[in-house]
ZADO-1210 file (C-alpha; in nm, 4 decimals, padded with zeros to 6 digits):
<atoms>
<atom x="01.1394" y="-00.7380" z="00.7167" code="UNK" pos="1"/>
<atom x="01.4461" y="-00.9318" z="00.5629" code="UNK" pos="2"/>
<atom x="01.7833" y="-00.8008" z="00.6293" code="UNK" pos="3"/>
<atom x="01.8363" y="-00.7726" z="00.2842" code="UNK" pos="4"/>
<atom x="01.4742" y="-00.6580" z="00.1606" code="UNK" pos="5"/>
<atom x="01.5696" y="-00.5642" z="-00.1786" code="UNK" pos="6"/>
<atom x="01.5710" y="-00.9631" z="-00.2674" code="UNK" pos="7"/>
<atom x="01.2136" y="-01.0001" z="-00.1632" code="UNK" pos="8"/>
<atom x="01.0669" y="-00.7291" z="-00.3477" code="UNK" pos="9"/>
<atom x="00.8456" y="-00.7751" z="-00.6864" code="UNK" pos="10"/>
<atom x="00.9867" y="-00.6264" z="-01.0168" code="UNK" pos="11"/>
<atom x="00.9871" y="-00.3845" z="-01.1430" code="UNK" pos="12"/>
<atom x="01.0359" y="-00.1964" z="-00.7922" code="UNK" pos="13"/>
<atom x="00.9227" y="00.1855" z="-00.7798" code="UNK" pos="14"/>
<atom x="01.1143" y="00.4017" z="-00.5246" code="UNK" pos="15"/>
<atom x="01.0590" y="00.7230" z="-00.4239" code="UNK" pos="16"/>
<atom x="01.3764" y="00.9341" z="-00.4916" code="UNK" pos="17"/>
<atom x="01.5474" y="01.1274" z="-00.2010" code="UNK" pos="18"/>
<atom x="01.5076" y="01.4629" z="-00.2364" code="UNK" pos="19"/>
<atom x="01.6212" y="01.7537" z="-00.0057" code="UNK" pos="20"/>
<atom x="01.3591" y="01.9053" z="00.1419" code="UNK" pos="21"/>
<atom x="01.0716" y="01.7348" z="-00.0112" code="UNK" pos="22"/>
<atom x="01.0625" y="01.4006" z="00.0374" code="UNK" pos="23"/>
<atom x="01.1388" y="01.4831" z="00.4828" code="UNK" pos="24"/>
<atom x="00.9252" y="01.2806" z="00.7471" code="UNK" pos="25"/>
<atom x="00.6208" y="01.4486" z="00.7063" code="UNK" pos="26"/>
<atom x="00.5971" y="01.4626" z="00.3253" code="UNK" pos="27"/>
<atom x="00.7247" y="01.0689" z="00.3360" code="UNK" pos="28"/>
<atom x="00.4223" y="01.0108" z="00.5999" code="UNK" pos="29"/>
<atom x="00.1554" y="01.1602" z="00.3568" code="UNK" pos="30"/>
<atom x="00.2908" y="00.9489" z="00.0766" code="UNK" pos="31"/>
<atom x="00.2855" y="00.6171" z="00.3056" code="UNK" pos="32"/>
<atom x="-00.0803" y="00.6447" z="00.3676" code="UNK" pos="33"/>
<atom x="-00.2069" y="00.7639" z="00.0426" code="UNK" pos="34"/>
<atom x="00.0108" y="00.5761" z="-00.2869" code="UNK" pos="35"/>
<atom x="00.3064" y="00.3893" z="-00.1123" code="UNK" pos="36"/>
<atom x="00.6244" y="00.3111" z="-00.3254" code="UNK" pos="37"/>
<atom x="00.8084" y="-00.0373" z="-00.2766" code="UNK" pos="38"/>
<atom x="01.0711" y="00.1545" z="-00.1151" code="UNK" pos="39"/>
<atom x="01.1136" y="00.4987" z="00.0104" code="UNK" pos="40"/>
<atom x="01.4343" y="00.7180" z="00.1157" code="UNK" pos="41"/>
<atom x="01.4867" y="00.9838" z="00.3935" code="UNK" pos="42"/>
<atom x="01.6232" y="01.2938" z="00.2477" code="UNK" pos="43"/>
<atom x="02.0353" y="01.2828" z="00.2434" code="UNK" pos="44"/>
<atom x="02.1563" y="01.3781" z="00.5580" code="UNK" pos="45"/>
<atom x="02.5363" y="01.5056" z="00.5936" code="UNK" pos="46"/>
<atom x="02.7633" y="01.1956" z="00.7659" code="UNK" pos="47"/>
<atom x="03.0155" y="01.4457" z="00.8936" code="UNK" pos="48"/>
<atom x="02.7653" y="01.6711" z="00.9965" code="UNK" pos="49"/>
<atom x="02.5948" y="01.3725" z="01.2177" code="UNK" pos="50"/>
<atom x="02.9515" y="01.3110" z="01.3926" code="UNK" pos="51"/>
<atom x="03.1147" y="01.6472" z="01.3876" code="UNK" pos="52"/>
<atom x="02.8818" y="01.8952" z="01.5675" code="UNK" pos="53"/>
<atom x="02.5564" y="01.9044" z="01.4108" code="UNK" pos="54"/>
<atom x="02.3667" y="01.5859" z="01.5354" code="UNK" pos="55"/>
<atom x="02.0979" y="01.7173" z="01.7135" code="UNK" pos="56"/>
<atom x="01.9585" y="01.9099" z="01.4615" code="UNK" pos="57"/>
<atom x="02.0125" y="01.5959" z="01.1707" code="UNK" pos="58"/>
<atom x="01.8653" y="01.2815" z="01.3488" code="UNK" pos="59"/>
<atom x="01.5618" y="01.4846" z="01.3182" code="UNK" pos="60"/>
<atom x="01.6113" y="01.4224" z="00.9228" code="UNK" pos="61"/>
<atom x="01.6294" y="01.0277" z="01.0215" code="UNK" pos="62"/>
<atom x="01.2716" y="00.9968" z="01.1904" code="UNK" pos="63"/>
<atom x="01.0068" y="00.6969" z="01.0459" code="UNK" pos="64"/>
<atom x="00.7312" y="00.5509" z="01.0700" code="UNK" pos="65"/>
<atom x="00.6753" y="00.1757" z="01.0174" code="UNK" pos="66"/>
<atom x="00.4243" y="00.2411" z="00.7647" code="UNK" pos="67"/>
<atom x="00.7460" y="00.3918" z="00.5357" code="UNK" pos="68"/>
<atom x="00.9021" y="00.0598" z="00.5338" code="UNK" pos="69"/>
<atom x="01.1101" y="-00.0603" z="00.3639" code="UNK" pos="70"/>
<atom x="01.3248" y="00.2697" z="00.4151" code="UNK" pos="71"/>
<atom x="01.6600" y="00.3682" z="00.3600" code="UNK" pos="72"/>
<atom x="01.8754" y="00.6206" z="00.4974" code="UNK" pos="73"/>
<atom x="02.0809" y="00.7821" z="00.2593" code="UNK" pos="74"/>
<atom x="02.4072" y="00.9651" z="00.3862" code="UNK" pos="75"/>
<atom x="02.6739" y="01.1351" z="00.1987" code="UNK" pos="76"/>
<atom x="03.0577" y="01.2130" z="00.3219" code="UNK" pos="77"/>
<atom x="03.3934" y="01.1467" z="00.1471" code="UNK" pos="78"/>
<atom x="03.5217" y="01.0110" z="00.5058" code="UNK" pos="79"/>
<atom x="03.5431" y="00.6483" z="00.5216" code="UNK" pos="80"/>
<atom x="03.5012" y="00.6099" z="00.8921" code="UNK" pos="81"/>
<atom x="03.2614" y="00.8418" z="00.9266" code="UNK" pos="82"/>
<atom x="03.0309" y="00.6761" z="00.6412" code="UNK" pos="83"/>
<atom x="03.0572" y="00.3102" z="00.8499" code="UNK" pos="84"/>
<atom x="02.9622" y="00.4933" z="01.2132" code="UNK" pos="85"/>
<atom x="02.6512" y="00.6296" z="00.9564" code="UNK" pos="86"/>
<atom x="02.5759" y="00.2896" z="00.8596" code="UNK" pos="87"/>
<atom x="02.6182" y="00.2079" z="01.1911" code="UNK" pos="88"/>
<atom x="02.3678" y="00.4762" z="01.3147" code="UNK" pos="89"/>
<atom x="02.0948" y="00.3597" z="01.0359" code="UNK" pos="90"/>
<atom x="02.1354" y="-00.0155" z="01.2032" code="UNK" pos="91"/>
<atom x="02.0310" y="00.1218" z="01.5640" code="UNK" pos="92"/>
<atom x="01.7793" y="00.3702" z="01.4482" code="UNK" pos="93"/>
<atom x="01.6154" y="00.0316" z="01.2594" code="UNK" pos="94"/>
<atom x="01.6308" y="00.1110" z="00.8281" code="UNK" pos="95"/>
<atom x="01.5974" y="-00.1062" z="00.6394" code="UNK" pos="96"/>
<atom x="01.9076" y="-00.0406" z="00.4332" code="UNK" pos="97"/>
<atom x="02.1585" y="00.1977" z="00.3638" code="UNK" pos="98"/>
<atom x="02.2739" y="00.4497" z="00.0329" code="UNK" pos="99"/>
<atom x="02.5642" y="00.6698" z="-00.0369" code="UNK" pos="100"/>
<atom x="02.4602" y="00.9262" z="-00.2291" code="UNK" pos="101"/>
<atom x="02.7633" y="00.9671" z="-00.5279" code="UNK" pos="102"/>
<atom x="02.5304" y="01.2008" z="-00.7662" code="UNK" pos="103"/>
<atom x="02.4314" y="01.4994" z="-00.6147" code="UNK" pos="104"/>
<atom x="02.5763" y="01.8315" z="-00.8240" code="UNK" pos="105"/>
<atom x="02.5456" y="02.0349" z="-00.5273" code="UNK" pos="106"/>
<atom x="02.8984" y="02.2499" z="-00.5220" code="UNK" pos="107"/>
<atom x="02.9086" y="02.2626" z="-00.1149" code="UNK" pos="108"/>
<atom x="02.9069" y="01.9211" z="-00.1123" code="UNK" pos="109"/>
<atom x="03.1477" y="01.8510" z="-00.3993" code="UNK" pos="110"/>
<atom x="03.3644" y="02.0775" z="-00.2702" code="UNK" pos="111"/>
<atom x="03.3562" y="01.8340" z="00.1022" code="UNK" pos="112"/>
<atom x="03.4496" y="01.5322" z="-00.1778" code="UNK" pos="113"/>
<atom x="03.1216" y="01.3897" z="-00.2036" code="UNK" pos="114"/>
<atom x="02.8191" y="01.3643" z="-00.4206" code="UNK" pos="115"/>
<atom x="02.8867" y="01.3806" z="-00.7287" code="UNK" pos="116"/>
<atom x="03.2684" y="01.4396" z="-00.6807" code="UNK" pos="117"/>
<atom x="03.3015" y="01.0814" z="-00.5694" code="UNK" pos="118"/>
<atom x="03.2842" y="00.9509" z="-00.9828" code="UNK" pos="119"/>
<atom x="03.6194" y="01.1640" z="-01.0225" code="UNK" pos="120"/>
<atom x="03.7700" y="00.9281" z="-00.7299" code="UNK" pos="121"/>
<atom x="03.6410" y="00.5822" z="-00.8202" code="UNK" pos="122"/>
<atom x="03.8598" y="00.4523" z="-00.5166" code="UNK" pos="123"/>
<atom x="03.7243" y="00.5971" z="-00.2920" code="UNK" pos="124"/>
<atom x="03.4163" y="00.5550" z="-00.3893" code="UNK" pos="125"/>
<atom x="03.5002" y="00.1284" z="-00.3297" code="UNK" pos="126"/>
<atom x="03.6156" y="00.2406" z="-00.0016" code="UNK" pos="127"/>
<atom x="03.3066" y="00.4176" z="00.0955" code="UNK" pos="128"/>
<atom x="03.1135" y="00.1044" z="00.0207" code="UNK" pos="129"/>
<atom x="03.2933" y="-00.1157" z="00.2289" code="UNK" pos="130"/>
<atom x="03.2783" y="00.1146" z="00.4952" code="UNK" pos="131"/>
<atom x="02.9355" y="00.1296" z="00.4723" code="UNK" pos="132"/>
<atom x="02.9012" y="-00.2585" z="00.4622" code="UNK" pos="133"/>
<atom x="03.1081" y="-00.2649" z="00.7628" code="UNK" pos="134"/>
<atom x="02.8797" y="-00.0421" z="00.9534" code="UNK" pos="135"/>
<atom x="02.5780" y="-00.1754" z="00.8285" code="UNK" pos="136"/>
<atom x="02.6162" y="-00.5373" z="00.9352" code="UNK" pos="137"/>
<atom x="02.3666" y="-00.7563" z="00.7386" code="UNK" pos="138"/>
<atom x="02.1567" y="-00.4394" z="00.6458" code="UNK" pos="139"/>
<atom x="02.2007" y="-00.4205" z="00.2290" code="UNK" pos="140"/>
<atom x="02.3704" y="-00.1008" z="00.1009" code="UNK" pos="141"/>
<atom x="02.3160" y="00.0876" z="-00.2343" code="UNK" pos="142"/>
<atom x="02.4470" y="00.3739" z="-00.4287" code="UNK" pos="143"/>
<atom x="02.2894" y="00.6547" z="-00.6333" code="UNK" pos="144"/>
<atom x="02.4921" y="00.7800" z="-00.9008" code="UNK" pos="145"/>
<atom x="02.4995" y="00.9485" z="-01.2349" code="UNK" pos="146"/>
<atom x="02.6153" y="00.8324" z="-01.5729" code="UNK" pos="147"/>
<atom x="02.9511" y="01.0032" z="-01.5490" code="UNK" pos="148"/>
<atom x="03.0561" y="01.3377" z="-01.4472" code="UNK" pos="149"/>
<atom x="03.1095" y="01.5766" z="-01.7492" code="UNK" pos="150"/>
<atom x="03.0940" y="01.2903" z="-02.0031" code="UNK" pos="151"/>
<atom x="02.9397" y="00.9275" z="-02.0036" code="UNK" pos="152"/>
<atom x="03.1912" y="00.7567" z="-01.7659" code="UNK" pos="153"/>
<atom x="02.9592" y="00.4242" z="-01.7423" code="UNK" pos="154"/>
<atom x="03.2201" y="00.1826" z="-01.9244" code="UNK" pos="155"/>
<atom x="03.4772" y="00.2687" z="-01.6343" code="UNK" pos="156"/>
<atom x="03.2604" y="00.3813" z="-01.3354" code="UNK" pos="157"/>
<atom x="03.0217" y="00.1298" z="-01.2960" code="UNK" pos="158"/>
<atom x="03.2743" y="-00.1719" z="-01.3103" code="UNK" pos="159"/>
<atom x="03.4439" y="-00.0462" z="-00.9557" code="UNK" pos="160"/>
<atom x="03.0768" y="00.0292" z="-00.8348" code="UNK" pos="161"/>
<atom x="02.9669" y="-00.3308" z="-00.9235" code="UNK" pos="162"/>
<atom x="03.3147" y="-00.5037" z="-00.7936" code="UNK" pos="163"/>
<atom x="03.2416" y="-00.3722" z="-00.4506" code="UNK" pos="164"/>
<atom x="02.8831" y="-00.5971" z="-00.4309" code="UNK" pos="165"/>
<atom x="02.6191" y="-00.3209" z="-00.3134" code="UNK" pos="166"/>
<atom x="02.2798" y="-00.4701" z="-00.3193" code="UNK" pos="167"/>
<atom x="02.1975" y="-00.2043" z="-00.5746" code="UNK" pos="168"/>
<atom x="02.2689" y="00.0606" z="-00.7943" code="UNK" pos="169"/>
<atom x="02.0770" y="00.3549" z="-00.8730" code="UNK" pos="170"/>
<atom x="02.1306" y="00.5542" z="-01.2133" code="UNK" pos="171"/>
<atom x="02.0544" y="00.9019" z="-01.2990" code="UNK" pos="172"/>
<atom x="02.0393" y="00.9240" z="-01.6773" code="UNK" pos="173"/>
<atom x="02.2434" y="01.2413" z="-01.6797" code="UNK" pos="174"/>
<atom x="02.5968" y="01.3425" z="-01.6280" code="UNK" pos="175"/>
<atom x="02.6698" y="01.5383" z="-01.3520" code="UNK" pos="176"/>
<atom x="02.7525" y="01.8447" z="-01.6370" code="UNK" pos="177"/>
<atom x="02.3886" y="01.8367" z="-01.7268" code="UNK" pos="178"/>
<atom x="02.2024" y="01.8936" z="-01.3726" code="UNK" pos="179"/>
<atom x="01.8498" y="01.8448" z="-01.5223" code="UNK" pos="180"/>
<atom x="01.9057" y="02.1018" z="-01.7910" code="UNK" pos="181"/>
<atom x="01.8897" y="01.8108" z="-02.1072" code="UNK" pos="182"/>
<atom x="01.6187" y="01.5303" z="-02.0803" code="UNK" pos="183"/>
<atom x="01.7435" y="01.2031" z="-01.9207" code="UNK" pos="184"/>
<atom x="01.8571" y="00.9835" z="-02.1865" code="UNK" pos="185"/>
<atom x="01.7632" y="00.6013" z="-02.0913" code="UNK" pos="186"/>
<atom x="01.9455" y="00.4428" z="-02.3168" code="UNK" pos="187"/>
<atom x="02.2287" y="00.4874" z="-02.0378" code="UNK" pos="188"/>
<atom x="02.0456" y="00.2950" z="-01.8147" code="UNK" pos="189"/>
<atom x="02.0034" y="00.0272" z="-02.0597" code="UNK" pos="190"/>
<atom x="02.3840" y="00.0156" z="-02.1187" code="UNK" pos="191"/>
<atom x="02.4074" y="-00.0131" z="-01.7411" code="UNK" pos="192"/>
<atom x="02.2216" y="-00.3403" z="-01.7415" code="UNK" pos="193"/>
<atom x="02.4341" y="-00.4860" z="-02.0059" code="UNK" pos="194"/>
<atom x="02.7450" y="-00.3740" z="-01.8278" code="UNK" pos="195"/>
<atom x="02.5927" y="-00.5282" z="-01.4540" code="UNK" pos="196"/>
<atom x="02.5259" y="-00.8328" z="-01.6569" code="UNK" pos="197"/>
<atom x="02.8787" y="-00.9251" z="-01.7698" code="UNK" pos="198"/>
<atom x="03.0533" y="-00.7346" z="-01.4058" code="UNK" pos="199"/>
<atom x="02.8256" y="-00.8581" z="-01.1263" code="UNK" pos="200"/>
<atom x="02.4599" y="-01.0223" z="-01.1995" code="UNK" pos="201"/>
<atom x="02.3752" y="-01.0013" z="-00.8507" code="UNK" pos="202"/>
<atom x="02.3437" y="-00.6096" z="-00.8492" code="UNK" pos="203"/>
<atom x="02.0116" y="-00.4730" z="-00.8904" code="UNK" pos="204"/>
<atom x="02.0089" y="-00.2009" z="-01.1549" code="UNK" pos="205"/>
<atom x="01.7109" y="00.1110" z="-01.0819" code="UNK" pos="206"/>
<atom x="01.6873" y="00.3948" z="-01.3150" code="UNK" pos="207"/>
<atom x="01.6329" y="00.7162" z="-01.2783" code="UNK" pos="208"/>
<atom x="01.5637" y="01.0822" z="-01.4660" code="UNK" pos="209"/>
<atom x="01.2034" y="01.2337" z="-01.5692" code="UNK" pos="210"/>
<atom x="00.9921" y="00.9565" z="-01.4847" code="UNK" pos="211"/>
<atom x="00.6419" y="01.1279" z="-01.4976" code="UNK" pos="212"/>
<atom x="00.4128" y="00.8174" z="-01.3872" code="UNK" pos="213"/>
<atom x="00.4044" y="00.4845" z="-01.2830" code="UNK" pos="214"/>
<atom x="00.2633" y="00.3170" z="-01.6713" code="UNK" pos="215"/>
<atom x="00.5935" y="00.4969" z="-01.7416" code="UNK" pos="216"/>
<atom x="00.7939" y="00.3427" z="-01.5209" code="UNK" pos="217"/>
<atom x="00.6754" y="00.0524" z="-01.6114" code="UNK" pos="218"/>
<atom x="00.7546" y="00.1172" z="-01.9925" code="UNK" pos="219"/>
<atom x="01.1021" y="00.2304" z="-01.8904" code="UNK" pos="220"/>
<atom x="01.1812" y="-00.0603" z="-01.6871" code="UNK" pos="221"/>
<atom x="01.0673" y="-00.2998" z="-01.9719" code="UNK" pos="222"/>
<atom x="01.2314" y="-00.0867" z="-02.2633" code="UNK" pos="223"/>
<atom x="01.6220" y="-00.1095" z="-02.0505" code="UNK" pos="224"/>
<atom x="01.6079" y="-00.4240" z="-01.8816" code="UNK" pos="225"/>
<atom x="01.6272" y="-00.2486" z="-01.5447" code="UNK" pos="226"/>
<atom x="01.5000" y="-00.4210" z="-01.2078" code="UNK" pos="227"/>
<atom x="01.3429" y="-00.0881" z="-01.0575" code="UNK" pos="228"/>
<atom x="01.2717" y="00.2709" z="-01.1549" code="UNK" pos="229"/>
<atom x="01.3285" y="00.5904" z="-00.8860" code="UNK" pos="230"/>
<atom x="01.0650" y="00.8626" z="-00.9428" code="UNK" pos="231"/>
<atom x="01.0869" y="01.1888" z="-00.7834" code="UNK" pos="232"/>
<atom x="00.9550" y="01.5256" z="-00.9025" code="UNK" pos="233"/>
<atom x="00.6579" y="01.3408" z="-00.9956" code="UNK" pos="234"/>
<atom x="00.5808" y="01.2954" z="-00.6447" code="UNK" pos="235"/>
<atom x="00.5190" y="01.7302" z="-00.5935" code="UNK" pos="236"/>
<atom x="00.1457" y="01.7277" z="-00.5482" code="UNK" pos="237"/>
<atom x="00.0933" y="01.4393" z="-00.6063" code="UNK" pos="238"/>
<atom x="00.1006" y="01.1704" z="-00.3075" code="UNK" pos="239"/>
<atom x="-00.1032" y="00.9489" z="-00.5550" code="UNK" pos="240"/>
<atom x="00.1655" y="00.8693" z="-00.7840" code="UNK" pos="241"/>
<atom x="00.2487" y="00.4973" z="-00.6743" code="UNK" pos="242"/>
<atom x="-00.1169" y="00.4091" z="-00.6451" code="UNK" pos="243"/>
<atom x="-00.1836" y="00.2778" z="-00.9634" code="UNK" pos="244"/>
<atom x="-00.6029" y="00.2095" z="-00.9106" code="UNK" pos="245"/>
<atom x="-00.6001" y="00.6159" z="-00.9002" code="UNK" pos="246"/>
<atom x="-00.6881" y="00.7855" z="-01.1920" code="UNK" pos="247"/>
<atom x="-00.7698" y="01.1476" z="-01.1034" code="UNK" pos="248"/>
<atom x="-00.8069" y="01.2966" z="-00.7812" code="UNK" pos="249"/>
<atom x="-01.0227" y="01.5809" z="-00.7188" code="UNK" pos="250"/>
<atom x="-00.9920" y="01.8939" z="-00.6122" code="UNK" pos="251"/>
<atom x="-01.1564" y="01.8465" z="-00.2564" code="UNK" pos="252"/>
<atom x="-00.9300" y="01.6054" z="-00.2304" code="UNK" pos="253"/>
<atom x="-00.6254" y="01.7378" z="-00.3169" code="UNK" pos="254"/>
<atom x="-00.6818" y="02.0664" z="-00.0541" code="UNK" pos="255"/>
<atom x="-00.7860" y="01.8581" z="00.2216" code="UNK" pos="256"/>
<atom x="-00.4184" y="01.6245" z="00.1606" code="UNK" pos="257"/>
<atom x="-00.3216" y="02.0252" z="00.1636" code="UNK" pos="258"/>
<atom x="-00.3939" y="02.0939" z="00.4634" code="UNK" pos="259"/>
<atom x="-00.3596" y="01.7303" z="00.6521" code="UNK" pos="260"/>
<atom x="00.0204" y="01.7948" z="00.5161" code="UNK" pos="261"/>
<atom x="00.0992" y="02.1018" z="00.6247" code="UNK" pos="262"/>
<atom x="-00.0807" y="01.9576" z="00.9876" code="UNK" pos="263"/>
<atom x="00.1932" y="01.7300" z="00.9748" code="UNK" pos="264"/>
<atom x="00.4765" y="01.9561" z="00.8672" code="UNK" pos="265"/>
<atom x="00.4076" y="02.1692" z="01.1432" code="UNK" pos="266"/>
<atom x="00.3918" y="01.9090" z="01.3907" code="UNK" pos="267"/>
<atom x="00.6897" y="01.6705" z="01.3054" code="UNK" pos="268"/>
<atom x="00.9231" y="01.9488" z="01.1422" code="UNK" pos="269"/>
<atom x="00.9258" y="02.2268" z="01.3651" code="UNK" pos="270"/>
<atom x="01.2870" y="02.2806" z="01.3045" code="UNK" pos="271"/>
<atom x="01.2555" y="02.3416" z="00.9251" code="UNK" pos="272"/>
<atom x="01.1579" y="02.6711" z="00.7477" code="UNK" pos="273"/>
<atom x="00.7538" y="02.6979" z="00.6889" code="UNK" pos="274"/>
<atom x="00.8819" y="02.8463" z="00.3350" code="UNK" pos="275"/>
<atom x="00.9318" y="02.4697" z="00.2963" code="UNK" pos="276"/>
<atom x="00.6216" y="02.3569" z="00.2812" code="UNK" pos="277"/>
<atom x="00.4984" y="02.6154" z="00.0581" code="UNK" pos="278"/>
<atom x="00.6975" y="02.4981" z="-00.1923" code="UNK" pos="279"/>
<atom x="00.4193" y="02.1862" z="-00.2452" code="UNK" pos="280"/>
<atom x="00.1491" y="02.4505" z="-00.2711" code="UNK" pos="281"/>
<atom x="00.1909" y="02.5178" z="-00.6651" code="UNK" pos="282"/>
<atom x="00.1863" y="02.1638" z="-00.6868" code="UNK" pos="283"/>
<atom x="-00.1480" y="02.0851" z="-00.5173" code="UNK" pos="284"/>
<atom x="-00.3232" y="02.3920" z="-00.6401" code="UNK" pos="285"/>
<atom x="-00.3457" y="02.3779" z="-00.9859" code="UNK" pos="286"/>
<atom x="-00.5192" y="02.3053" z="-01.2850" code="UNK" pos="287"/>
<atom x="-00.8720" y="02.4308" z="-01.2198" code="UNK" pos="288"/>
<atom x="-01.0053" y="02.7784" z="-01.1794" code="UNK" pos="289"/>
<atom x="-00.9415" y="03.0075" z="-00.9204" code="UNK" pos="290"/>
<atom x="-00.6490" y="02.7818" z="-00.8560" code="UNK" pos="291"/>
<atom x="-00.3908" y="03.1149" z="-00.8804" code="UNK" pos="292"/>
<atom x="-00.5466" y="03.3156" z="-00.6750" code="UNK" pos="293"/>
<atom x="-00.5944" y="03.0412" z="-00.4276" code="UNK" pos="294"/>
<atom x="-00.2167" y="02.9805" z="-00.5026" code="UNK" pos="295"/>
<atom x="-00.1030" y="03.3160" z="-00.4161" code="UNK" pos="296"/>
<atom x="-00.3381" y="03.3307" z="-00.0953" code="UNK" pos="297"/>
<atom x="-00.1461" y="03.0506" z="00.0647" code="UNK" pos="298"/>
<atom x="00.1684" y="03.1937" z="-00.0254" code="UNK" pos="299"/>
<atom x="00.1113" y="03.4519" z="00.2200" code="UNK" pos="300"/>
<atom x="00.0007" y="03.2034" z="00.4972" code="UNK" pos="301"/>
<atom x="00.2369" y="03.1389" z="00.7525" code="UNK" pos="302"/>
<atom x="00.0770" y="02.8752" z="00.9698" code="UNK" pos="303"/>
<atom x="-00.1391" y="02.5270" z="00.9895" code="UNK" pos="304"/>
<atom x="-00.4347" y="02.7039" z="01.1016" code="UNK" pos="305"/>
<atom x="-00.4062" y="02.9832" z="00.8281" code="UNK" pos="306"/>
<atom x="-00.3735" y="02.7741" z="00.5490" code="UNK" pos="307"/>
<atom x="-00.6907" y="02.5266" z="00.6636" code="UNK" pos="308"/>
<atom x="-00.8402" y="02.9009" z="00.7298" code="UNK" pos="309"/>
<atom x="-00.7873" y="03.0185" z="00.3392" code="UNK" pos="310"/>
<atom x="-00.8695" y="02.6529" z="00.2116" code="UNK" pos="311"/>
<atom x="-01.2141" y="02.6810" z="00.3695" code="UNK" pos="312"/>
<atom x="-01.3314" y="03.0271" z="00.2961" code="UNK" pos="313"/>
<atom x="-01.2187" y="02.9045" z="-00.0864" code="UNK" pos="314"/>
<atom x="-01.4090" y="02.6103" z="-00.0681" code="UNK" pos="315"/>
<atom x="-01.7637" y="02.7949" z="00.0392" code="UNK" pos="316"/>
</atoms>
């Protein structure tokens, strides 16, 4: 793999959105082998946490496989030096690339500086960038951001993104006032592309925000001009979603990914919650009948075994 990958990929690219935990090292293994995107991302993981007292619980957050690849580690912090010994971390662990995350509403980690705080300090933001640059040697580094915080900010924000050269830029249609409670509006990410055209045409531009499949995408990408689209709650249930030859899956198939998931949860995640995984149950069981019932079985489960146990007395 390139140093900078992001150059050698086809467009449009589909990536698989980070999201906190969903998309951990089992989920991202299940999606590998059954509809790979062009590039995935580990869940965020905390830069000060890493360096100030809680490292051996996060690397776990930072395992692969080389069937992920290309993979990014995404990290968020408002601490310069601790974002570059991040970047630095991602380099020895062997990612692919690196991205700050400068989006994420969540108001213990706005309150730290970061996330979605960062667009209210667009100098720091520059200074988190080079940090990570420094850190990350020839390993390419990206940011995913929103539109502007309670307003569209794009006119201002994304010039001091662009001037500090990441490799790319990822775009949540929304502000960070909005959360996901008003559809994305992708017009945004179309003004982005205009705006990355006159600042810095070297910047890839991905969009993101209610992306429900990949002929969407596709539509998306071609309606804005962007070079990629991110998907992500798509993905619940549905490891399938970046295989494009994949109409419908059935049923049988979709409990037996079930259980070979929660296998794997189990297995490679013993440190998080079990109440975790049962969050992708709703997703996998539904839409046929007796799917509720089957729904609210699992629910009770609390192991591998139990759930494989429950799936097979169904299926009789």
């Amino acid at each position: 793999m390139s140093k900078n990958f992001w150059q050698k990929l086809n467009k449009p690219i589909f990536l698989l959105a980070p999201m906190a935990d969903v998309t951990d090292a089992p989920f991202r293994r299940i999606i590998a082998k059954y509809g790979k995107p062009d590039v995935m991302y580990t869940e965020f993981v905390s830069a000060d946490g890493l360096f100030l007292g809680g490292k051996d619980a996060l690397i776990k957050d930072l395992a692969f496989t080389n069937e992920e690849r290309p993979i990014v580690a995404q990290f968020f912090t408002s601490k310069p030096e601790l974002m570059k010994k991040a970047a630095e971390l991602a380099r020895e662990l062997g990612f692919d690339g690196i991205d700050i995350n400068m989006g994420c509403p969540d108001r213990s980690i706005e309150k730290q500086g970061a996330g979605a705080n960062l667009m209210k300090n667009p100098e720091l933001a520059s200074e988190l960038i080079n940090s990570a640059k420094e850190g990350a040697g020839e390993l390419p580094v990206s940011v995913k951001t929103r539109v502007g915080y309670s307003k569209y900010e794009l006119d201002k924000w994304l010039p001091t993104l662009l001037s500090a050269k990441p490799s790319a830029i990822i775009i949540h249609a929304r502000t960070r006032k909005q959360l996901s409670k008003v559809s994305a509006d992708w017009s945004f990410v179309k003004k982005a592309v205009e705006i990355r055209d006159k600042v810095n045409p070297n910047v890839l531009i991905i969009g993101n925000g209610d992306v429900t499949d990949i002929k969407d995408a596709r539509e998306k990408a071609s309606e804005t001009g962007a070079d990629g689209v991110m998907l992500g709650r798509a993905i619940f249930g549905n490891p399938w979603l970046f295989d494009e030859n994949k109409d419908s899956v059935s049923k049988e198939m979709k409990l037996k990914v079930l259980v070979e998931h929660t296998k794997l949860f189990e297995e490679i995640a013993p440190h998080k919650n079990f109440l975790i995984m049962k969050k992708h149950y709703k997703a996998y069981v539904n839409g046929w009948d007796g799917a509720k019932e089957l729904r609210i079985k699992l629910m009770q489960a609390g192991s591998a075994s139990e759930v494989e146990k429950i799936i097979k007395i169904a299926n009789l």
